[in-house]
C-alpha positions in Angstrom: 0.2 7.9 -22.4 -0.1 8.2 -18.8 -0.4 5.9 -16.5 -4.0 5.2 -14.9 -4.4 5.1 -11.2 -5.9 2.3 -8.8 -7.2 2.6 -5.4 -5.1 -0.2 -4.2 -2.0 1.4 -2.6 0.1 -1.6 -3.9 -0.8 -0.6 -7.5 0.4 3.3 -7.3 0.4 5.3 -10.8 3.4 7.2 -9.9 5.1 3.7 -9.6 4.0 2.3 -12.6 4.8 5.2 -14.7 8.5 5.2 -13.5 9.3 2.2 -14.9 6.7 3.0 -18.5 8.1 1.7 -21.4 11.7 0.6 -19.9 11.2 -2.9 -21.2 12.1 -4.6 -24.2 12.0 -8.7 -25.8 11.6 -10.9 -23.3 11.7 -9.0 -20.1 8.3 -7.3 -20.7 5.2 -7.7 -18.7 2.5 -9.4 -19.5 -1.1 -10.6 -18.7 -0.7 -14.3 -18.7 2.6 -13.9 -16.5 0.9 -12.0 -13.9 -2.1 -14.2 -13.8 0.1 -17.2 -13.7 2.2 -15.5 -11.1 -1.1 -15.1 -8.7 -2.0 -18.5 -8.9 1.4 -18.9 -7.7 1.0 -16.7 -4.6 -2.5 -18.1 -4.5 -0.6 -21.5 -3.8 1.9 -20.6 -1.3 -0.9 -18.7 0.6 -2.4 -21.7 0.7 0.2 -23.8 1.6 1.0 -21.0 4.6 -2.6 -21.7 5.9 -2.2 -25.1 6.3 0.4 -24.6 9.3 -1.8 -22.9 11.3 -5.8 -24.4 10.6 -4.9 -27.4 11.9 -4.2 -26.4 15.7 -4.8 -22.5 15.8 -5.3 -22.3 19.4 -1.7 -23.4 19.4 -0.5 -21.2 16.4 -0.9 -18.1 18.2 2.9 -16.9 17.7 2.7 -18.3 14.1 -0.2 -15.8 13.2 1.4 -13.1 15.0 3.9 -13.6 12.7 1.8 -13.6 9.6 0.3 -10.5 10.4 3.3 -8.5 11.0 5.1 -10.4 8.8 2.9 -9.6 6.1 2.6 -5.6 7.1 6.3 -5.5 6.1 7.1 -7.4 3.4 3.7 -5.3 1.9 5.4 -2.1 2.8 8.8 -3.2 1.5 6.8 -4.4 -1.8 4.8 -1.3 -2.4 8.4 1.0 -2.1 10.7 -1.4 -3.5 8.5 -2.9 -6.2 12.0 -4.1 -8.0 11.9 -6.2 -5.0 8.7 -8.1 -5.7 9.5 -11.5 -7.3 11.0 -11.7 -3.5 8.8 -10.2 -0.9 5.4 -10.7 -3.2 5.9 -14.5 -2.0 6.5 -14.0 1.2 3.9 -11.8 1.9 1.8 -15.1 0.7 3.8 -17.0 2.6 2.8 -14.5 5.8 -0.8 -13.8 5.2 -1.2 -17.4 4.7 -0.1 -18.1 8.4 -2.3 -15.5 9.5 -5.5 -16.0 7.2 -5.2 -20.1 8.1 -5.5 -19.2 11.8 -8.4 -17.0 11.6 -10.3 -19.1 9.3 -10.0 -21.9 11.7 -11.1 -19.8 14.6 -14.3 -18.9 12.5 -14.8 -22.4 11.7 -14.9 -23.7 15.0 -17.5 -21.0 15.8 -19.6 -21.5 12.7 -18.8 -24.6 10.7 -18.9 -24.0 6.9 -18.3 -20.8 7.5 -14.8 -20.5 5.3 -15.8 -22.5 2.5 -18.6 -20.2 2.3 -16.1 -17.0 2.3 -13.8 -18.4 -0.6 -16.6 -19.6 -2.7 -17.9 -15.8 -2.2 -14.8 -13.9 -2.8 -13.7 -16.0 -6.1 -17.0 -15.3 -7.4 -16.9 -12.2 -6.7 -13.6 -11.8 -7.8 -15.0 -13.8 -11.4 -18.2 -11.7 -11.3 -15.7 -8.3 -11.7 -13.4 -9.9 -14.0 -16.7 -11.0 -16.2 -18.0 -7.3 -15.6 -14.6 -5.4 -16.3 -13.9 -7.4 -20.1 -17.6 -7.5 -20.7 -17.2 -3.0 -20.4 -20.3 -2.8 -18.1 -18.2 -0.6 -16.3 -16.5 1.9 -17.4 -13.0 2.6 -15.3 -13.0 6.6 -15.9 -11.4 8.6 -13.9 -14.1 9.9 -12.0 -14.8 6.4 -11.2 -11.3 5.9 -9.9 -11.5 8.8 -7.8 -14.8 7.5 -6.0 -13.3 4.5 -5.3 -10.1 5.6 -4.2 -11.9 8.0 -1.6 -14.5 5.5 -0.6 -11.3 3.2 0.3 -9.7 6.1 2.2 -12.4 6.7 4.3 -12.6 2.6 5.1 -9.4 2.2 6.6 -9.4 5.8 8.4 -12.3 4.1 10.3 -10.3 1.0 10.5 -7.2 2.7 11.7 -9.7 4.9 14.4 -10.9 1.6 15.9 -7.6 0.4 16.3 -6.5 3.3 18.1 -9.5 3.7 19.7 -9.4 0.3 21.0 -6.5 0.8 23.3 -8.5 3.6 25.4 -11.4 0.8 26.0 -12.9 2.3 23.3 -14.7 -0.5 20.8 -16.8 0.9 17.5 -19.2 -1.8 18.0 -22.2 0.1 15.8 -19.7 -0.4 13.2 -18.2 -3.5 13.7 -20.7 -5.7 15.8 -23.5 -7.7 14.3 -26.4 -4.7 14.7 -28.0 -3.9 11.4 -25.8 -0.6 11.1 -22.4 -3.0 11.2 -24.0 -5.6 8.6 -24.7 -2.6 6.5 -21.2 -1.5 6.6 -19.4 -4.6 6.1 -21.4 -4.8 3.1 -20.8 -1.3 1.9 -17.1 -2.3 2.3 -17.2 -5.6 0.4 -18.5 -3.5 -2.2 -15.6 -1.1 -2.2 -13.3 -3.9 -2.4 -15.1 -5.4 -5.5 -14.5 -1.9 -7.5 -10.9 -2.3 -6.1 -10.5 -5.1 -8.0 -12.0 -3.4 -11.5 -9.4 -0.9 -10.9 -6.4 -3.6 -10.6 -7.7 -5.1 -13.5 -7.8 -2.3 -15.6 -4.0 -1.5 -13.9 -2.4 -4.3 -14.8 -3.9 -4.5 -18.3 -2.7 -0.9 -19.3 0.7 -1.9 -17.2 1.5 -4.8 -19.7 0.0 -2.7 -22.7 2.6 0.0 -21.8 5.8 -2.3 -21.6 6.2 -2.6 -17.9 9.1 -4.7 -17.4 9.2 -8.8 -16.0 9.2 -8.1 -12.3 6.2 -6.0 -12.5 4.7 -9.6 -13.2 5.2 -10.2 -9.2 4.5 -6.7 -8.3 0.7 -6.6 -9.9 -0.2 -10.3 -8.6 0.7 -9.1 -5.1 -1.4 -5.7 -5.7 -4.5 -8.6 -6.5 -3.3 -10.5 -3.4 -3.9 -7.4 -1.4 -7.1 -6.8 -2.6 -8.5 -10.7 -2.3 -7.4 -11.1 0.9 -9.7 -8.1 2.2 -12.2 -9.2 0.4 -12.4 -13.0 2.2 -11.7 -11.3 5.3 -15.1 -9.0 4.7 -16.7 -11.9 4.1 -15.9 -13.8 6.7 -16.7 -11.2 8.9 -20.3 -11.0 6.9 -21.1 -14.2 7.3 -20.4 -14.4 11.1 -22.3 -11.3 11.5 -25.1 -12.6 9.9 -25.2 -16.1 11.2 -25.0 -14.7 15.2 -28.7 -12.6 14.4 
């Protein structure tokens, strides 16, 4: 049986199906192991925020670390997913420092702002658990596709007003506070939410298939990648809406 395919670029069919059926016993993947394995990385993420919410103002080398920190070990994890019960925690470890600085540069702008932000993207991330075991949606693949496009076209605009950005060019229709960037932000948040149907429904069919024990580390990072967008969204939401 093939392999299914997720719009989360940590989570790639071709690299799951390499590695189909190559486990045995003990060393195969499964369900509760990843899940216990996120709440791992969930842990040292936290623990990686800490460093930096405290003082951020003074932690700027410490999230300029996370966040190229965090690129790498993602890019290293995504080709080398053998690799991942090593560089799946310290991408936590990295995003952590990063997320834990801008957090508490949100905060200080708009206090309960954060706590607002997780409580929003564990529900969320409940709500589409709830939704994917219930079957209200049905991951086909023409579902998959429109996803995986809709995500495409998301970070081509992200990576444009990154570029863009270095000519004096700012995007701020899409990424200000207007009603067309609230819009937006929201459209995205809503892409991220079917990302995570997709991973669920990834991982499942991973473990069903006899994915082997480091694939544990490999889809919990691949969930990683996909909740931290998803707080970042919202954090940006909720200052977007709290400035009109």
């Amino acid at each position: 049986m093939a392999m299914t395919r997720s719009a989360n670029p940590a989570l790639r069919s071709k690299a799951f199906e390499e590695v189909f059926g190559t486990a045995t016993g003990s060393d195969v993947m499964t369900l509760d192991g990843t899940v216990n394995k996120t709440g791992l990385l969930l842990l040292i993420l936290i623990t990686g925020a800490t460093l930096t919410w405290s003082n951020p103002q003074a932690s700027g080398g410490w999230m300029m670390l996370g966040a190229i920190g965090g690129f790498i070990t993602a890019m290293v994890t995504v080709f080398k997913m053998d690799l991942s019960r090593y560089t799946a925690p310290l991408y936590a470890l990295f995003e952590g420092l990063f997320i834990g600085g801008i957090s508490a540069l949100f905060e200080m702008q708009y206090p309960g702002i954060v706590t607002q932000a997780v409580l929003l993207t564990f529900g969320t991330a409940a709500a589409m658990l709830f939704v994917y075991k219930a079957g209200w949606i049905k991951v086909t693949q023409k579902f998959r596709i429109g996803v995986m496009a809709a995500t495409g076209g998301i970070f081509i605009a992200y990576f444009l007003s990154f570029i863009m950005g270095f000519f004096g060019v700012h995007m701020n229709f899409i990424f200000g506070g207007g009603m067309f960037g609230i819009v937006f932000n929201l459209v995205v948040i809503g892409v991220a939410a079917m990302n995570l149907i997709l991973d669920f429904d990834f991982i499942e069919e991973a473990a069903a298939n006899n994915a082997p024990k480091y694939m544990e580390w490999y889809g919990a990072f691949g969930l990683m990648v996909t909740l931290v967008w998803l707080y970042i969204e919202f954090l940006r939401l909720l200052a977007s809406l709290q400035r009109r």
